[in-house]
Kinemage of the C-alpha trace (Angstrom):
@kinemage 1
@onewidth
@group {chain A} dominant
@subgroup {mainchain}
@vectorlist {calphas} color= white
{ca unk a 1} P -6.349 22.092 -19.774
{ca unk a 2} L -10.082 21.848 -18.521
{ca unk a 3} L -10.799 19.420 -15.272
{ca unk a 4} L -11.941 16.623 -17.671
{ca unk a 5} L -8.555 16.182 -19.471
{ca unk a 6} L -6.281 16.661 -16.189
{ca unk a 7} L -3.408 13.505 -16.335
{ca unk a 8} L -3.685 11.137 -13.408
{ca unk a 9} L -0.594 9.004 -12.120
{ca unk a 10} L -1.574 5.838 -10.898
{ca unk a 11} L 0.131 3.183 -8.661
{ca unk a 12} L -1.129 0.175 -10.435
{ca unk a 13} L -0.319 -3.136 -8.268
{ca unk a 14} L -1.460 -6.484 -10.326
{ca unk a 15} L 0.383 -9.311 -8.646
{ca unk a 16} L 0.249 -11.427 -12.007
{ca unk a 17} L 2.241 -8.921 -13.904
{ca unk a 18} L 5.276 -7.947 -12.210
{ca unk a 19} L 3.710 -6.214 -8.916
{ca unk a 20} L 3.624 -2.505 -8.914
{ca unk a 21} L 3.920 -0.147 -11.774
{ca unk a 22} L 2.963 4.345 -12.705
{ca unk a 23} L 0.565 4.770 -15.588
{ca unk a 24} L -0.611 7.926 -16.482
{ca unk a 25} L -3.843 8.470 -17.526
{ca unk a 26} L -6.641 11.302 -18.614
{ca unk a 27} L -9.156 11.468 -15.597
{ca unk a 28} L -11.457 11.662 -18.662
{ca unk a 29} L -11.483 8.176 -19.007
{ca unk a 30} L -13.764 6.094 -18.219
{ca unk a 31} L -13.267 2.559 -16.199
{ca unk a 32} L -13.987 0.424 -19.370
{ca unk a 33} L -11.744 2.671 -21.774
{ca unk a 34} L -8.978 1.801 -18.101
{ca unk a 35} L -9.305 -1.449 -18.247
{ca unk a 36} L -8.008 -1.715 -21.835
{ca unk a 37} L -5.193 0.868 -21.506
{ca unk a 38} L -4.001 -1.500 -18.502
{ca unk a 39} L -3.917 -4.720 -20.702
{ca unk a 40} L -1.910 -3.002 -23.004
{ca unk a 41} L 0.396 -1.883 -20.146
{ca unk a 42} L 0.439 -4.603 -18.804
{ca unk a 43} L 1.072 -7.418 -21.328
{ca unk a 44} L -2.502 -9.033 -20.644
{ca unk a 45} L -4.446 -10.468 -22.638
{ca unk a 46} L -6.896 -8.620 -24.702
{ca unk a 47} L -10.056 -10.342 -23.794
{ca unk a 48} L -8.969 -10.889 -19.896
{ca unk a 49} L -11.624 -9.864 -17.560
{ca unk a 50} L -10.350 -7.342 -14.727
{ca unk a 51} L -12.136 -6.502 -11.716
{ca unk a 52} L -10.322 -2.995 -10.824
{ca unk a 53} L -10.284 -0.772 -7.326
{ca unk a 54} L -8.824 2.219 -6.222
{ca unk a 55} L -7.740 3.499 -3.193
{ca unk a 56} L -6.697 7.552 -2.781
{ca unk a 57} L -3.519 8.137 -0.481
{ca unk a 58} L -2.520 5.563 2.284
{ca unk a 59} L -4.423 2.517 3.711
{ca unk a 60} L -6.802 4.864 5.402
{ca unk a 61} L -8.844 5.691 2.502
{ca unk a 62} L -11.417 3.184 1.187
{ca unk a 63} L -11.013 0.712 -1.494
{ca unk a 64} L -13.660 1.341 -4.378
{ca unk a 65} L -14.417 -0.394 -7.296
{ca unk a 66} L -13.989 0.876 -10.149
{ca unk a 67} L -17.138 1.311 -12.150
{ca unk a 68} L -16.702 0.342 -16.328
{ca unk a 69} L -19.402 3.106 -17.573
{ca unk a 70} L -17.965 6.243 -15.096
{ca unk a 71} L -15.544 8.779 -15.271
{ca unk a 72} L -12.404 8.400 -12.801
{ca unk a 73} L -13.170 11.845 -12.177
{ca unk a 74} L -16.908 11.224 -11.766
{ca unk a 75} L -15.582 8.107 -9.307
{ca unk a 76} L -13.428 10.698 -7.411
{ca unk a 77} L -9.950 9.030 -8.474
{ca unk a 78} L -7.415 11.319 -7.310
{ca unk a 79} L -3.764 11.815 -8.217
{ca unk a 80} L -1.016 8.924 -7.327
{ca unk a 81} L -4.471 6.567 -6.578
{ca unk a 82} L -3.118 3.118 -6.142
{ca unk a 83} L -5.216 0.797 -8.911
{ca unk a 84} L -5.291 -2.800 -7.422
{ca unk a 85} L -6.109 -5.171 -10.435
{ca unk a 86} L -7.295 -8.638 -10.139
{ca unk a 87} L -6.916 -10.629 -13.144
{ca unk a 88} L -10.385 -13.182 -13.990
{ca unk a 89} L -11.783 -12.357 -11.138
{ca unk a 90} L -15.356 -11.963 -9.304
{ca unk a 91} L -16.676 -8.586 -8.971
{ca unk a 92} L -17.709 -8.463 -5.413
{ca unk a 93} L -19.487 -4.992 -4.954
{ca unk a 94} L -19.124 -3.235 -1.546
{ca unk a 95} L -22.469 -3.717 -0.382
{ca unk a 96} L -22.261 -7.286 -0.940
{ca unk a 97} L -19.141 -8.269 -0.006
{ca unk a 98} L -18.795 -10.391 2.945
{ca unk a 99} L -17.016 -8.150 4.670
{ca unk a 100} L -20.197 -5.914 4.489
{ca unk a 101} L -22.725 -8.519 5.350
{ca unk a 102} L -20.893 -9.690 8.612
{ca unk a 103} L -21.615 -5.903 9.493
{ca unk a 104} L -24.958 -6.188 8.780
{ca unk a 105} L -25.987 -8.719 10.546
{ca unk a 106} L -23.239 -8.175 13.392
{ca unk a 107} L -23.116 -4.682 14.165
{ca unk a 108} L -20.372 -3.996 16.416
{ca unk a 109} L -19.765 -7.582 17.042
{ca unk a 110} L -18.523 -8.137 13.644
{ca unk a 111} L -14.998 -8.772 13.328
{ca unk a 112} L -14.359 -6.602 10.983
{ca unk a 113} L -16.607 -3.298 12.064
{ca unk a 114} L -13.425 -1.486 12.563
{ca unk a 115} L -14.224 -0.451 8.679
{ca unk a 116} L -18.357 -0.186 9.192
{ca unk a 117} L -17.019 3.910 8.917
{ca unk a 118} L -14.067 4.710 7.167
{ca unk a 119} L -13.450 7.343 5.466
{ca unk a 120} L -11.375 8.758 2.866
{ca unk a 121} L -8.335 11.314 4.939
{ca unk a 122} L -7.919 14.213 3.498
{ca unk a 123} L -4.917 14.907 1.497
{ca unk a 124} L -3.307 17.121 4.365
{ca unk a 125} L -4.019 13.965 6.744
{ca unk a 126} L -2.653 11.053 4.244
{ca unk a 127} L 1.003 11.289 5.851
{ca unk a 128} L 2.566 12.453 8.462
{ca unk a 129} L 6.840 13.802 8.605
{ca unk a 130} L 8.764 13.995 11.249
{ca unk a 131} L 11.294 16.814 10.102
{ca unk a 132} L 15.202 16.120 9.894
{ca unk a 133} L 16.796 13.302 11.870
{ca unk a 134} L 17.845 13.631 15.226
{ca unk a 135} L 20.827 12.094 16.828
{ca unk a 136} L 19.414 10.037 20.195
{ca unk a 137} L 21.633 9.510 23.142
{ca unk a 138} L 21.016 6.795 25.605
{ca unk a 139} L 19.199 8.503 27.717
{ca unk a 140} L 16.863 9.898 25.206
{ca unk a 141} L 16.115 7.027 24.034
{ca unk a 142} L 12.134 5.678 23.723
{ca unk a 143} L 11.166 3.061 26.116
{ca unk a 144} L 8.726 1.643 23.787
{ca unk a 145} L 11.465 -0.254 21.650
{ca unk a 146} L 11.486 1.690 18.392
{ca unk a 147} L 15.154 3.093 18.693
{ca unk a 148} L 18.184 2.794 15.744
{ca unk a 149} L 19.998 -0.576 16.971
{ca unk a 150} L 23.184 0.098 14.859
{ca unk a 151} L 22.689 3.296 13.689
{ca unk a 152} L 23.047 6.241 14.979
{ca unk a 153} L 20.109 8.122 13.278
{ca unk a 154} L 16.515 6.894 13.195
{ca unk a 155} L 14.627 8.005 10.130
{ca unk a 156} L 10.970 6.450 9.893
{ca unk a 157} L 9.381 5.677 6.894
{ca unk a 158} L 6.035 7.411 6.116
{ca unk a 159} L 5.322 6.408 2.534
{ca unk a 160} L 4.039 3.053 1.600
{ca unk a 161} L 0.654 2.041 -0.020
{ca unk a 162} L -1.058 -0.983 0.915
{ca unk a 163} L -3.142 -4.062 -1.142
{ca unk a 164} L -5.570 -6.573 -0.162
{ca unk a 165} L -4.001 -9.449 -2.643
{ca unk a 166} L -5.868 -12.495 -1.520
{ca unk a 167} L -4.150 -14.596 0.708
{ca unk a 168} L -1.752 -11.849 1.510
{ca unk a 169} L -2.159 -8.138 2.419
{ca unk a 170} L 0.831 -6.555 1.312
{ca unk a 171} L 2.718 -3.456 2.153
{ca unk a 172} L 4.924 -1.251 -0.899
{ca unk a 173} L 7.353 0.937 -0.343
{ca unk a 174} L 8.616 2.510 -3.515
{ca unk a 175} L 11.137 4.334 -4.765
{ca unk a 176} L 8.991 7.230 -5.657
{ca unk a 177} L 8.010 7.690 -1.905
{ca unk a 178} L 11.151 6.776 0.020
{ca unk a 179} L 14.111 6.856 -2.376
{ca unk a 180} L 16.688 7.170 0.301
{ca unk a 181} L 15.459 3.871 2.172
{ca unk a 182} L 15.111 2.050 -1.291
{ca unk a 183} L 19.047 3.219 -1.882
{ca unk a 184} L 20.225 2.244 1.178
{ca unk a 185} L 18.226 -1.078 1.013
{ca unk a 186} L 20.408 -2.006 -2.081
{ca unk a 187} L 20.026 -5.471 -3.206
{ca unk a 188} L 19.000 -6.858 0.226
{ca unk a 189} L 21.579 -9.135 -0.050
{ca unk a 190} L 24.346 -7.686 2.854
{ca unk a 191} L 22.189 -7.224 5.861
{ca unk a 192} L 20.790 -4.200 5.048
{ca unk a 193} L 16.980 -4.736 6.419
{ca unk a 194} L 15.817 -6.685 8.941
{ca unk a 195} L 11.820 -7.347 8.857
{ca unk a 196} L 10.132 -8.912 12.331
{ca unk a 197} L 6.555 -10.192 11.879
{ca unk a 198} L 4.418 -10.443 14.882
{ca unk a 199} L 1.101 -11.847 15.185
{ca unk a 200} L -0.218 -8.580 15.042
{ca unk a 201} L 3.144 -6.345 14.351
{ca unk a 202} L 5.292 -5.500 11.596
{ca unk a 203} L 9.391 -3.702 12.529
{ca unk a 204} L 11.166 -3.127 9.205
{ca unk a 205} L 14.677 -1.732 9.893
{ca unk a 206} L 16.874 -0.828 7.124
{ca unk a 207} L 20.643 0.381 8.240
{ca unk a 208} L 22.953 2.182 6.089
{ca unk a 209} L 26.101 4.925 7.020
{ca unk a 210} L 24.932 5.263 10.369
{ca unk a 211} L 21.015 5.919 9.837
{ca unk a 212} L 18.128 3.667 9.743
{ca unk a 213} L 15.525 3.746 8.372
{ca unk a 214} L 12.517 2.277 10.186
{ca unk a 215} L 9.173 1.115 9.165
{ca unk a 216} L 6.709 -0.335 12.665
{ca unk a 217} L 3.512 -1.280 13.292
{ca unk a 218} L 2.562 -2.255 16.735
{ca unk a 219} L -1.065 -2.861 16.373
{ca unk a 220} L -2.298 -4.092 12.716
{ca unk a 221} L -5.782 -4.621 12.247
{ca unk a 222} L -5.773 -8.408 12.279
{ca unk a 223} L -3.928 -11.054 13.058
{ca unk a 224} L -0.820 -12.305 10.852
{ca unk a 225} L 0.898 -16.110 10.283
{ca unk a 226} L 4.491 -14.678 10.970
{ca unk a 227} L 6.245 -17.862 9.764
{ca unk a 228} L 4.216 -17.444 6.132
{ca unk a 229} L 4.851 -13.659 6.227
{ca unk a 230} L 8.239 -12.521 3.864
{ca unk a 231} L 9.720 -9.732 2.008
{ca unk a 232} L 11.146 -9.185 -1.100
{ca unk a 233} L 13.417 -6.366 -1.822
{ca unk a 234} L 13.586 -5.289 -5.927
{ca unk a 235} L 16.686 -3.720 -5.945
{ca unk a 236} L 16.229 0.303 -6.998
{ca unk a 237} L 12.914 -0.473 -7.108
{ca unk a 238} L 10.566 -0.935 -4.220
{ca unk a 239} L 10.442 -3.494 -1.117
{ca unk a 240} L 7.176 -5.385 -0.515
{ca unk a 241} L 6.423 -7.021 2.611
{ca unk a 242} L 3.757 -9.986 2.575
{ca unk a 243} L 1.671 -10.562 5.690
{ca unk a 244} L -0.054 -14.089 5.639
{ca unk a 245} L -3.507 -13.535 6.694
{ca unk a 246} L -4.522 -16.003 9.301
């Protein structure tokens, strides 16, 4: 198989059509020829307009649009990309998106110049493990909070993709990345995870036969509405956490 006909599995997330979803697709195609493979996947109508972009690996890579008369391959989509499709939507191109313009004119005043840089990570860089679970004793437990309140083993979660959808930026942790956590999540229905939203902080704990498993973070990039933030657990699925944007 030559480079132009490698399969691609995407994460596609459309909020209007059931949340997130895999789709496999030839890296030969182009963003037009993706669009309509996605309404078919997707139930959608067959003359809906879709604005699509893709993001490679975790929430430190860039979000891109995707260009109709391109290649994904040409566009540097990458294997297990997460697709974010909006549904009748406004093509806002990077360099004229607001976020962009309050950069411009701002420089390093603008509140949101923490992304005047970013940059892709390279694949090696996307996640990080922490090797087996260790049993912590009271005295070696962290100072900083992030300890196993009724477990006995703290496992953290390291795979979860992220979406700008609107209102919301939401967090997905699937079943593909962290099937242990999704198991022991169940239903969500006994106590099984515990979410805390801060105005700036996430702590997702999940406990199950003495481990749990822990998603936190301290310090996210802007502030939250913690009341309007919620979670929603699809059982043997995925969980997806909702952060309100204020």
């Amino acid at each position: 198989m030559s480079q132009d006909e490698q399969e691609l599995k995407l994460n596609i997330i459309c909020s209007k059509a059931g949340g997130q979803k895999s789709v496999c697709a030839k890296n030969s195609l182009t963003g037009k020829e993706l669009k309509c493979r996605l309404r078919e996947v997707l139930d959608l109508a067959p003359d809906s307009s879709l604005v699509l972009h893709f993001q490679n690996g975790s929430r430190n890579a860039s979000k891109l649009l995707v260009e109709e008369n391109q290649r994904l391959l040409e566009q540097g989509v990458e294997d297990e990309a997460t697709i974010t499709v909006k549904i009748d939507a406004e093509e806002v191109r990077p360099e004229n998106s607001a976020l962009r313009d309050s950069i411009a004119q701002n420089g390093t005043s603008s509140y949101y110049y923490a992304h005047a840089n970013e940059k892709a990570l390279p694949p090696e860089l996307r996640y990080v493990y922490g090797g087996e679970p260790i049993k912590l004793s009271a005295e070696d437990a962290p100072e900083n909070g992030y300890t196993a309140s009724k477990a006995s083993v703290l496992r953290p979660i390291s795979k979860y993709s992220w979406a700008d959808e609107g209102e919301f930026v939401c967090i997905y942790i699937s079943a593909e990345g962290e099937p242990e956590a999704i198991e022991a999540v169940g239903d969500g229905k006994s106590n099984q995870v515990e979410v805390n939203f801060g105005q700036k902080s996430l702590d997702l704990r999940i406990s199950a036969n003495a481990i749990e498993y822990a998603l936190r973070l301290p310090q996210l990039e802007s502030d939250i509405v913690p009341e309007e933030s919620k979670h929603r657990v699809s059982a043997g699925k995925r969980i997806t956490l909702k952060m309100k944007k204020k």
